[in-house]
C-alpha positions in Angstrom: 16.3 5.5 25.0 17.2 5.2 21.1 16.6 7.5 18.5 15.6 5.9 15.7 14.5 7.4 11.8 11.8 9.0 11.3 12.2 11.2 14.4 10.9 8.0 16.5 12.3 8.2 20.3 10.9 4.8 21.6 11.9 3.0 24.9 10.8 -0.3 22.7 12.6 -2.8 20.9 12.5 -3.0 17.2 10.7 -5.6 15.8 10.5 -4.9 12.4 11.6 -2.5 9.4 10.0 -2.9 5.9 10.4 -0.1 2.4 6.8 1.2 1.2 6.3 2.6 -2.3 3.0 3.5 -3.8 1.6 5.1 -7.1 4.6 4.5 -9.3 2.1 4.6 -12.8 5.2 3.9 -14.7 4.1 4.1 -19.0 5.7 6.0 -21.6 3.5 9.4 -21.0 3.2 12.7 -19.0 0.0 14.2 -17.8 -0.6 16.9 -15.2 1.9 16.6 -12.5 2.0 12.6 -13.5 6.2 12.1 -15.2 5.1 8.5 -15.4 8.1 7.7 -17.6 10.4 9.0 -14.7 9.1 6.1 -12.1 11.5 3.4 -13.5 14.8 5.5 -12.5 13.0 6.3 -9.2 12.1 2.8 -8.6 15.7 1.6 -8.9 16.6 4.7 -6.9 14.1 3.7 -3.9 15.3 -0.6 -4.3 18.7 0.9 -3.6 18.0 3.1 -1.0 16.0 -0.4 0.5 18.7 -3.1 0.0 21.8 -0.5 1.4 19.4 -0.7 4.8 19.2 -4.5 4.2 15.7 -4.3 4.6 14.0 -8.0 4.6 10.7 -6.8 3.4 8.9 -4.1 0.5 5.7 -4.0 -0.1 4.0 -2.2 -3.1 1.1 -0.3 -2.7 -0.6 -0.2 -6.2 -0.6 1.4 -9.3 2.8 -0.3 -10.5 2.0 1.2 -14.3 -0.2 3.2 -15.6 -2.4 3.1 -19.5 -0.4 2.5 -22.4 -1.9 1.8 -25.5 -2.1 -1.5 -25.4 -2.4 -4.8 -23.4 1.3 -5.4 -25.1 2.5 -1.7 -24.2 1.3 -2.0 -20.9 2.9 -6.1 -20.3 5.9 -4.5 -21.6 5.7 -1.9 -18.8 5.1 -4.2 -16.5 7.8 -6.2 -17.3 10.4 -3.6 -17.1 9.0 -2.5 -13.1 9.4 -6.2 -12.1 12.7 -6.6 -13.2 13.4 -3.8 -11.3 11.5 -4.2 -8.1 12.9 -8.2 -8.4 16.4 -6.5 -7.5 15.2 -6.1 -4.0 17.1 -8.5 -1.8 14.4 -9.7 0.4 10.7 -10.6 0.4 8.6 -8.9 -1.8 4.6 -8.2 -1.5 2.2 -6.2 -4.0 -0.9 -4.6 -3.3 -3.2 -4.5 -6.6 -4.2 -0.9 -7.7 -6.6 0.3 -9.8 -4.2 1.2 -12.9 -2.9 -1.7 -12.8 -5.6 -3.2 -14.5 -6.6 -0.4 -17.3 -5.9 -3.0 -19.7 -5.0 -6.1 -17.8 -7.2 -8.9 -16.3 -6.2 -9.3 -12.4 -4.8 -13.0 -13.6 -2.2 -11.4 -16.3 -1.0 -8.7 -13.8 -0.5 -11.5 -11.3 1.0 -14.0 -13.8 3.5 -11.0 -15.0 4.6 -10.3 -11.2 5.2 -14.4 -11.1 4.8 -14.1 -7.2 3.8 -17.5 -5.8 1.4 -16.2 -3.0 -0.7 -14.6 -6.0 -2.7 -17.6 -7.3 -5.6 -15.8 -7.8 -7.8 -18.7 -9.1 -8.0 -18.7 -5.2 -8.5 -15.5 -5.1 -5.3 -14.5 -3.9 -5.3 -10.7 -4.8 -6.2 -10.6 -1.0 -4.4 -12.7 1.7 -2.0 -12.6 4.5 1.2 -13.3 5.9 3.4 -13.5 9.1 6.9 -11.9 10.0 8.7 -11.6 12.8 5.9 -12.6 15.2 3.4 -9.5 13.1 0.1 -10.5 10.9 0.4 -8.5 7.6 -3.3 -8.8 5.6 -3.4 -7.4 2.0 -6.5 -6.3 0.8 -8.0 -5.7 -2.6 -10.4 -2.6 -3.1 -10.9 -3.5 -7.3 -14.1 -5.0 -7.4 -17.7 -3.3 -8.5 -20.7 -3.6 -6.2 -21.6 -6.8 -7.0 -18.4 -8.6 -6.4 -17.3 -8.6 -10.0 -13.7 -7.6 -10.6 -11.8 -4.9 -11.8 -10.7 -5.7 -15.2 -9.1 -4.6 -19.0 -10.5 -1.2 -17.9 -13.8 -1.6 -17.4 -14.3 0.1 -14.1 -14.5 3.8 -12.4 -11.6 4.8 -10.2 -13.7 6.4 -7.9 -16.6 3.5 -7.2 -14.3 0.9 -5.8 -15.6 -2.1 -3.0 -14.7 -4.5 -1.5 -16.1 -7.9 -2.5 -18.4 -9.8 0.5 -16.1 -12.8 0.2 -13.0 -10.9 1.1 -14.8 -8.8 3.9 -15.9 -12.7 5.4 -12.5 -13.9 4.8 -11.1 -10.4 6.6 -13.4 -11.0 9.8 -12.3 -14.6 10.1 -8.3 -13.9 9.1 -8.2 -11.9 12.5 -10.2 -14.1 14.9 -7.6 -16.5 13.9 -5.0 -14.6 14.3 -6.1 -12.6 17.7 -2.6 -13.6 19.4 -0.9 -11.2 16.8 -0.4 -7.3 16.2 -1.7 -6.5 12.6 -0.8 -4.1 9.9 -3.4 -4.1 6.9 -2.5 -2.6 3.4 -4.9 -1.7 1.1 -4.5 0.5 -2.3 -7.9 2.3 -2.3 -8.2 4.5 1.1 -10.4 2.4 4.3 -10.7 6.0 5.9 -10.3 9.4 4.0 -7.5 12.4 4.3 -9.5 14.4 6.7 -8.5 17.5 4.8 -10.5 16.6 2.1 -14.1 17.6 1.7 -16.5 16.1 3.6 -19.6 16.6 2.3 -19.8 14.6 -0.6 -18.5 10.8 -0.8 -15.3 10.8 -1.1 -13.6 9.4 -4.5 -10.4 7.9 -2.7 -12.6 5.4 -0.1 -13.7 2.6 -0.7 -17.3 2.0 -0.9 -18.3 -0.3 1.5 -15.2 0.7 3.9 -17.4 1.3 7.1 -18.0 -2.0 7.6 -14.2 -3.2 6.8 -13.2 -0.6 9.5 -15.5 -2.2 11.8 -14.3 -5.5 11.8 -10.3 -3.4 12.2 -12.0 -2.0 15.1 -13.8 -5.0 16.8 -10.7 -6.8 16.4 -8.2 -5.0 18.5 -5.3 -5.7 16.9 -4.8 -3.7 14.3 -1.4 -2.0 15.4 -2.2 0.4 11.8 -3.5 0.9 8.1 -1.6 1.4 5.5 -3.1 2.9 1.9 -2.1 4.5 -1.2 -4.6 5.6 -4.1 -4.5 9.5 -2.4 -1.5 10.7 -4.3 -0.6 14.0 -1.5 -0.6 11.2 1.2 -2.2 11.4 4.7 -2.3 10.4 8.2 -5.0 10.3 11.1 -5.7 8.2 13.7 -9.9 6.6 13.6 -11.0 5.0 16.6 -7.9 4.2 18.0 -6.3 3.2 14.8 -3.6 5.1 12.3 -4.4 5.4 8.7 -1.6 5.9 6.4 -1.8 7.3 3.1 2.0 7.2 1.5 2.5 9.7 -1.1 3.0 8.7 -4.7 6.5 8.0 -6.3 4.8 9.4 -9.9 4.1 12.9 -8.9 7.0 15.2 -10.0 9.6 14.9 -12.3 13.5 13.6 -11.0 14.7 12.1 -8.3 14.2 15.2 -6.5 10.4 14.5 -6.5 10.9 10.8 -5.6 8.4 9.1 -2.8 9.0 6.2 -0.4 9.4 5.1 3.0 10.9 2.9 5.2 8.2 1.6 8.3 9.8 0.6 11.6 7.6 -1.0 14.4 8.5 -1.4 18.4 7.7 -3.9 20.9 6.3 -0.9 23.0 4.0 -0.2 20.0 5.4 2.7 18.6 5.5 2.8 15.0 7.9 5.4 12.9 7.8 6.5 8.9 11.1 7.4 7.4 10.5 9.3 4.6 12.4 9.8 1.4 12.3 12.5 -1.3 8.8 14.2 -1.2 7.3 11.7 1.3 7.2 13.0 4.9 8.7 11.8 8.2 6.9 10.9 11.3 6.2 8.5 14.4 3.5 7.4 16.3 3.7 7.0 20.1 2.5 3.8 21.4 -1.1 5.8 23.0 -2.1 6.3 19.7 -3.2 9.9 20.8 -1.7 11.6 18.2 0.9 11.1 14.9 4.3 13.5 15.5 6.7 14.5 13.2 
């Protein structure tokens, strides 16, 4: 039996490891606990940590940057967390978040990133991909009600959906791909922290998130979810599938407040999360009867 990180003992082979950051709201500002002008240092901090493990995979989990004053401020922003994320050795994936588009249209956040899978005149913010025999769908939680986009701002953090199009795109992305284990990422949360109060709606969820979870659900393959948006983080298990919040990499100032994660999955189904700086360790077991740390 191998001991692997993240306090994962598994009898399974590993398939796949992959780095996770989320929240990074990089911009030239503090505010609360937010040391947004910190996240570029921890960024290059965290694509270090990913290309010493040789890694072949990162994925981003949203909110790159955060407001600046400008669409110009904020490009410039941007620029300066690509150059820095492009340093990463392997394949790279980004999951839009709702900051990301305070000033930006989702074309010119795409356009800046310069990631070919991103065409977004296809409508690209959401698609999928396949490694190492494992169906990875990103989602995109930015639009209003009516199916509109996120955009330059106009828009309320906490009354995110998802569009119809994408949820009919979802449902016939994993009958196609039935054969396969999935892990979905989304920014905005498909389930909710179930510390958090609930008797109200929660802010973090996406609207329309029941019926996304039911499609998850009726699919049977979804091996786990993987959100951001939730800046504490938070893991439960919903009808037999793991939600993952990873906590943000902007919360705290220093390295010594830094947030992210390496994610390892096993043949046998187990599934670990290495944590780094403020972001917590833990595994879950292939029955999916509980998350351990």
């Amino acid at each position: 039996m191998s001991t692997r990180p993240g306090g994962a003992d598994t009898g399974g082979r590993s398939l796949l490891s992959f780095g996770l950051f989320a929240d990074a709201h990089y911009a030239h500002r503090v505010y609360g606990n937010r040391h947004c002008q910190d996240s570029l240092p921890k960024l290059r901090a965290c694509i270090d940590t990913f290309n010493d493990r040789e890694l072949p995979m990162v994925v981003n989990l949203g909110d790159l940057i955060d407001t600046e004053e400008d669409s110009e401020m904020e490009l410039a922003s941007l620029a300066a967390m690509c150059a820095t994320y492009a340093r990463f050795q392997g394949e790279r994936h980004t999951v839009l978040g709702n900051h990301d588009l305070e000033t930006l249209t989702k074309q010119e956040f795409f356009r800046a990133l310069r990631f070919s899978h991103c065409s977004v005149e296809g409508h690209a913010t959401y698609y999928s991909f396949d490694r190492n025999g494992i169906h990875f769908v990103v989602l995109d939680g930015n639009f209003h009600r009516d199916g509109t986009d996120f955009a330059c701002g106009d828009f309320r953090w906490d009354d995110a959906w998802s569009s119809e199009a994408q949820i009919a795109w979802l449902a016939s992305d994993l009958r196609a791909t039935r054969d396969k284990r999935t892990i979905v990422f989304c920014h905005e949360e498909l389930v909710p922290d179930p510390r958090t109060p609930g008797d109200k709606p929660n802010p973090y969820v996406v609207h329309n998130a029941a019926p996304v979870r039911s499609i998850l659900e009726r699919a049977g393959t979804v091996w786990a979810v993987i959100q951001a948006h939730y800046h504490p983080g938070m893991r439960t298990i919903r009808n037999g599938i793991p939600y993952i919040g990873i906590r943000a990499m902007v919360e705290g100032a220093g390295q010594e407040n830094n947030a992210y994660a390496i994610v390892s999955l096993y043949a046998d189904g187990a599934m670990s999360v290495e944590g780094s700086g403020r972001q917590e360790s833990f595994r879950i077991a292939p029955s999916r009867q509980g998350i351990q740390p």
